[in-house]
N, C-alpha and C positions, 0 to 999 in steps of 0.2 A: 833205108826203109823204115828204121823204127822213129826217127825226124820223120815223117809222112804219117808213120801213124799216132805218133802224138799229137800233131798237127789235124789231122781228123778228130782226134777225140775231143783237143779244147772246140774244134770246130762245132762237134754234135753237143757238148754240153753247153755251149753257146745257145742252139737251139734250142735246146731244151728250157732255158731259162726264159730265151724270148716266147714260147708258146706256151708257159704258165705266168705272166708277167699280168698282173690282176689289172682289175676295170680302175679305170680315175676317175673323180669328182666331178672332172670337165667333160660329163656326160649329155652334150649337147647335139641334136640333130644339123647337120651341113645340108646344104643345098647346094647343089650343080648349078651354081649362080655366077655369070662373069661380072667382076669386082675391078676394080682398080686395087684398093686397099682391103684385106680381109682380115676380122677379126673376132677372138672369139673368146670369153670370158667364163673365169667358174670359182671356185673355191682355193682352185691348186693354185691361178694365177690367171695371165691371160697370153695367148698367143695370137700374133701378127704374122700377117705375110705382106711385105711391100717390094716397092723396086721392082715391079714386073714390066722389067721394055730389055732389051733384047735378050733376051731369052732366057736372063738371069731372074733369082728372086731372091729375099732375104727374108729369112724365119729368125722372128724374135720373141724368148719366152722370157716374161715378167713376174717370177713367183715370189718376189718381194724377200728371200732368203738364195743360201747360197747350200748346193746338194755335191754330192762327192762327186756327181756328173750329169752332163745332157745330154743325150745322142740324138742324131738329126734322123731323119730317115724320110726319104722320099720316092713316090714311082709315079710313075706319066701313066694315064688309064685309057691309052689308046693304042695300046699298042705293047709300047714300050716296054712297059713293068718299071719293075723296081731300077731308080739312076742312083740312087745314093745312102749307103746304110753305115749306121754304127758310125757316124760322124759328131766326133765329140765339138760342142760349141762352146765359142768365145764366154769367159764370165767377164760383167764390166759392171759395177754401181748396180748389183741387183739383179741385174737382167743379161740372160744367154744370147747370144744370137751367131749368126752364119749367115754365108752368102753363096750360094750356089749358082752356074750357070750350065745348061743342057740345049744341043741343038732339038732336043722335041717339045721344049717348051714354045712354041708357038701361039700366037692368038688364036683361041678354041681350043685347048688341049685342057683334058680334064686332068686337075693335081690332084696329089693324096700328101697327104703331111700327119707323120706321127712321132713324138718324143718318147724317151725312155730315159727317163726320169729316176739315179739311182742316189738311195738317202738311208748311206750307210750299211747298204747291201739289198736293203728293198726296192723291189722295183716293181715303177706304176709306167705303164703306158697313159700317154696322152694324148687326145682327150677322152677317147674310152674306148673298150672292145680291147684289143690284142693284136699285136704284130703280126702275127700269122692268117689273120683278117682283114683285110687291106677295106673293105666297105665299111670296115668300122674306124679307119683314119677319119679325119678333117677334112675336108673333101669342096673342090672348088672349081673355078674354070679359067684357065691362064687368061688375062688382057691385059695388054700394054698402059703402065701406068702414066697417068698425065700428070705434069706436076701440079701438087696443092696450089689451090692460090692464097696468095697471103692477102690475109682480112682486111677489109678496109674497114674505116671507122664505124663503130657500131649505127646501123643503118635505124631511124627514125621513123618509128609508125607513122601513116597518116591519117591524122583526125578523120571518121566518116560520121553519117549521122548516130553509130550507134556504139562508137569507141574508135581504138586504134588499130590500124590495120599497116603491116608492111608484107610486101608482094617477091617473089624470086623464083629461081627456074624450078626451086622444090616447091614450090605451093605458096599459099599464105597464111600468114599469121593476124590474127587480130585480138585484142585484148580487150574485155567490155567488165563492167559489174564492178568501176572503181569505185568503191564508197563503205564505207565500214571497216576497213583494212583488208575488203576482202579483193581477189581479181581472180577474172573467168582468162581463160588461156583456150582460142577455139584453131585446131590446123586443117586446115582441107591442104591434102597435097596434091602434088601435080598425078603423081603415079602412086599403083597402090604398094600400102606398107604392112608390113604383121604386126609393130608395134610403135609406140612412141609415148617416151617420154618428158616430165615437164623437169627442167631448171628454171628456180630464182633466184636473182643476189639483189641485195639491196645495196646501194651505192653508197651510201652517208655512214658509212662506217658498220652495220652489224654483217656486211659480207651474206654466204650463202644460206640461202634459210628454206627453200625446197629442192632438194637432189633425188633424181632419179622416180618420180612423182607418175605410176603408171596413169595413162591417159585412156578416155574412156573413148570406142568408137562405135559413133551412131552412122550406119547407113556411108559409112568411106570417111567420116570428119570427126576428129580426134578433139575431145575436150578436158579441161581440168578444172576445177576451183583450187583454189588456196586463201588463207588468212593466214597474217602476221601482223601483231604492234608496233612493227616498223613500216607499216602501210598509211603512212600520213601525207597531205597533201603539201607539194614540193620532194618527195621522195625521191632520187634514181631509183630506177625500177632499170635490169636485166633481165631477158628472158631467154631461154634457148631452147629446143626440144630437137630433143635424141630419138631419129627415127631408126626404124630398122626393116630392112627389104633383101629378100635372099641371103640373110648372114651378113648384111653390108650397111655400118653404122654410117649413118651423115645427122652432121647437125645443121638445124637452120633456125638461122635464115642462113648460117654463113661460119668459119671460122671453125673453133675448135673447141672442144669441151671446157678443157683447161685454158682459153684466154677469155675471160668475162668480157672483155673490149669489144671481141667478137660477135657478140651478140646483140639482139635489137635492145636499145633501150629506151627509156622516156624518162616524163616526167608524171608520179603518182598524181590523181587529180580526183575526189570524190564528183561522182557525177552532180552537176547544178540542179539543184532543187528547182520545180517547177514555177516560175511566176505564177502569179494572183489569175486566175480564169480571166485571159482578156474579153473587152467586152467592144461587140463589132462596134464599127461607126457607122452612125445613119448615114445613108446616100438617099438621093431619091430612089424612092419606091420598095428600101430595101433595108439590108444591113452587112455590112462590109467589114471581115480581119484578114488583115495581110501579114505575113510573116516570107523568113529566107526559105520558107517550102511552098507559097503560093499564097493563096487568096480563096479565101471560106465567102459566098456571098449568100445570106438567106431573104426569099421572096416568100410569096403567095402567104403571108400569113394571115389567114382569112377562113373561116366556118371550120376552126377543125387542124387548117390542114398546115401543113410547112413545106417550101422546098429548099434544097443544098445544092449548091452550085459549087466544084471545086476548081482550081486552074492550077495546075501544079508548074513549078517555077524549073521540073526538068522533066521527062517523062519518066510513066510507070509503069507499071504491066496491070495494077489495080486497086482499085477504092472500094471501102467498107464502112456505110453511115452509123454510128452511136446518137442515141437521141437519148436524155433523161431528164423526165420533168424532175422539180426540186421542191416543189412544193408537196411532197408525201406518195407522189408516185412511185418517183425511182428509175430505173430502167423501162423506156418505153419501144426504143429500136435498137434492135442490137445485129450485127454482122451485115447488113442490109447494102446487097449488090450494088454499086453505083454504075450509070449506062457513060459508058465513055462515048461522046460524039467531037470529032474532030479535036482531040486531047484536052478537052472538059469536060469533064465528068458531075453526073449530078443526080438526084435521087429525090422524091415527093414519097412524102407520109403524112400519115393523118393520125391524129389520135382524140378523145372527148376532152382532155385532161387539160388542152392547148386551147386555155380560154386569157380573153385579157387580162392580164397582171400574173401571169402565171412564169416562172422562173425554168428558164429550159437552157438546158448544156449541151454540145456540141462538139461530137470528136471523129473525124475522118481521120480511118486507119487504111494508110496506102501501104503498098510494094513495089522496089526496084530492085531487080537485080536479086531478087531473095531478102533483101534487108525491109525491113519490117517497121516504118514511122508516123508518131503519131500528128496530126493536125490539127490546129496550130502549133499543138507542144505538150509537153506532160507525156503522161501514161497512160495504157485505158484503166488500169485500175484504180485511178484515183481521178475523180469525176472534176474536183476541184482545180484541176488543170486542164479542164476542156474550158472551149468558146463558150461564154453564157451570156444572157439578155435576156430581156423583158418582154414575154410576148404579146401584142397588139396585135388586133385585128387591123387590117387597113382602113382608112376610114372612109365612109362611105360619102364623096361629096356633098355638100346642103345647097340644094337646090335655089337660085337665085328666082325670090319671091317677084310673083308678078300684080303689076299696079291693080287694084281694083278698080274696077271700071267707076266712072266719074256719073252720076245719074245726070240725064238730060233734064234740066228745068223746067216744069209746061204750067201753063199759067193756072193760077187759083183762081176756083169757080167765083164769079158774083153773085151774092146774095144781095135780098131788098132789104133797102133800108127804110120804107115807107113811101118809097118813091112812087108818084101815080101812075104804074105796069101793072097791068092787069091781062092776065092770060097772053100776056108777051105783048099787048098792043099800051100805048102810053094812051092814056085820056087826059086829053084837056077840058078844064072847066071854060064855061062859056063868061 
C-alpha cells in the first residue's frame, strides 16, 4: 500500500509540474493542414515531423545545444487522445529525435505534438501553451509521406521577351531588371501561399548574399528586388524562394534549401541598351521596320495625318500607338487603342505639328499573355529608341503637260502695190 502511494504522489507531482511548465519562444500558430513534411521554427530551435506512411512518424527537434532532456509527447485529435507521453528522445550531433508508430494514425487523422524541454530543472513546453492544453500543441493532419525527389541539375530560366523565366508544378519564376547589379525576383505560384521568401548565391566564388529576403505580394504574385557588387555580367546567379502554405515549407523551383545546386540558376546579363531609333525603309507608298516582334508600316502621310499599321510576328491580346513629334512638340499620341482586324492591328491620327521635314518617333506598346513589349524595341520612356523618320507628305503627281495647239496658218491679206485695181475691177489703158 504505501509503494502505491508513493507511486501516486511522484505521479501528482509530475502533474503538477506539467501543468505549470511555462510558454516557449516557439510561439507559432499551426494550421490543420495535411503535409507530407512539417515544419516549424522559432528561437528555441526547430521541430520536424516526417516519415509519415504507415502509420509511423518521426519528431525531430534541432535546438543547436544539448538540454538535461526531451520528452516526446503525442495525441491523435479524433478520437483517440493522448498515444504517447513523457518519451525521452534520441540525442545525436545537436538534434533530438524519435520514431513513433500508432494504428490511429491514418491519412486524415488530425496530430498534436508537444516537447518538454528540461535545462537543468527548467522547463518549457514546446512550441507554446502547456501540456495540460493540447490546442496549444503543434498541430497538423496525418498524410502518407512521398519520398523527396532528389534535385536534378539546377533547371535553366528561359530567355522571354522581358528576362528569365523557369516554369514547375509550384508556379513560376522569372527574373527581370538585370543591369546595375540589381535583379527583380517575381513568383506567381500555382496555389496560394501565406508567405515567401527570396534566396541568392552568387556562384564565382562570394556564395550567399540574400537569405531569407521577405517578398512582397501583389494581388497572388510574390516580388523582391535585390543589389550586390557581385552582380556583373558573366555572374552565376542562384535563386530559390522559400514558400510557405498551411505550415508547409517548399522550395522552388525544386530541391532544398541547403543544396545551392538545387536551385534555378543563370547567367548575370545587364539588359542590352537600346540600338540607335531604327529608321523605317521606304517601300512604295510607305515606310517599313521589321524586327523578331513584326513589322511597323507607316502610310497616309498626308494633310496632317499619319497611319500605323502593326503585324505582329506571334499573336497578342493588344496594341497601344505612341506618336512624338521631335521637333519641340513632344509627346503627340499617347496610349492610343489600336483596331485589331484579322491579327493586324493599326491606328490613324492626325496632328498640325506633322508637316514636311518634321521628325516623328514611333513606339507600339503591345501585350501577350500579360507580358508587356515594346515596338520595334527600347522602352517607352526613352523616345530615342522608338522607330523615327522624316515626315513627307506624299507627293502629289505632276501632271503630264499637254501640247499647245499648233495655230492653223491662213493666208496674209494682199495689199496694192500700185497695181491698176480700182474698186476691185483692174482697168486697162487703151
Amino acid at each position: 500500500m504505501l509503494t502505491l502511494k508513493r507511486l501516486l504522489g511522484a505521479a501528482l507531482t509530475a502533474l503538477v509540474l506539467l501543468l505549470t511548465a511555462c510558454q516557449s519562444p516557439l510561439n507559432i500558430t499551426q494550421n490543420h493542414a495535411a503535409a507530407r513534411d512539417v515544419t516549424l521554427s522559432g528561437s528555441s530551435g526547430t521541430i520536424s515531423v516526417t516519415n509519415m506512411t504507415n502509420t509511423s512518424l518521426t519528431v525531430t527537434y534541432s535546438p543547436g545545444t544539448q538540454y538535461t532532456s526531451v520528452q516526446l509527447y503525442l495525441s491523435q485529435g479524433n478520437g483517440t487522445g493522448l498515444v504517447l507521453a513523457a518519451q525521452n528522445m534520441n540525442f545525436s550531433a545537436g538534434t533530438y529525435s524519435y520514431t513513433f508508430s500508432n494504428a490511429s494514425y491514418t491519412s486524415g487523422a488530425l496530430i498534436y505534438v508537444a516537447l518538454e524541454q528540461n535545462n537543468n530543472g527548467v522547463e518549457t513546453t514546446l512550441p507554446s501553451g502547456s501540456l495540460s492544453n493540447v490546442a496549444t500543441w503543434m498541430s497538423f493532419t496525418y498524410a502518407a509521406s512521398s519520398p523527396t525527389p532528389t534535385p536534378t541539375a539546377s533547371p535553366t530560366p528561359t530567355p522571354t521577351s522581358s528576362g528569365l523565366t523557369v516554369s514547375g508544378a509550384n508556379g513560376s519564376l522569372e527574373i527581370t531588371n538585370m543591369t546595375a547589379g540589381n535583379l527583380t525576383v517575381t513568383y506567381a505560384p500555382s496555389a496560394s501561399i501565406s508567405s515567401a521568401a527570396l534566396y541568392v548565391s552568387q556562384g564565382n566564388g562570394t556564395g550567399l548574399v540574400v537569405a531569407n529576403q521577405p517578398m512582397t505580394n501583389t494581388s497572388g504574385t510574390w516580388t523582391a528586388t535585390c543589389s550586390n557588387a557581385s552582380f556583373t555580367s558573366g555572374a552565376v546567379i542562384f535563386v530559390d524562394v522559400l514558400t510557405t502554405a498551411n505550415g508547409v515549407q517548399t522550395n522552388v523551383p525544386q530541391g532544398n534549401l541547403s543544396n545551392v545546386t538545387s536551385w534555378a540558376s543563370f547567367t548575370y546579363a545587364s539588359a542590352p541598351s537600346p540600338s540607335p531609333s531604327p529608321s523605317p525603309s521606304p517601300t512604295p507608298g510607305n515606310l517599313t521596320v521589321s524586327g523578331v516582334n513584326g513589322t511597323l508600316t507607316l502610310t497616309n502621310m498626308t494633310a496632317g495625318n499619319l497611319t500605323v499599321s502593326y503585324a505582329p510576328s506571334a499573336a497578342i491580346s493588344s496594341a497601344f500607338l505612341y506618336v512624338s513629334q521631335g521637333n519641340g512638340t513632344g509627346l503627340v499620341v499617347a496610349n492610343s487603342a489600336m483596331t485589331n482586324t484579322n491579327g493586324n492591328w493599326s491606328a490613324t491620327c492626325t496632328n498640325a505639328t506633322f508637316v514636311a521635314g518634321a521628325q516623328i518617333y514611333v513606339d507600339v506598346l503591345v501585350t501577350a499573355n500579360g507580358v508587356q513589349t515594346n515596338v520595334p524595341q527600347g522602352t517607352l520612356s526613352n523616345v530615342t529608341s522608338w522607330a523615327s523618320f522624316t515626315y513627307a507628305a506624299t507627293p502629289t503627281p505632276t501632271p503630264t503637260p499637254t501640247p499647245s495647239p499648233t495655230p492653223t496658218p491662213t493666208p496674209s491679206p494682199i495689199t496694192s502695190t500700185g497695181d491698176p485695181w480700182y474698186g476691185g475691177q483692174l482697168l486697162w489703158d487703151d
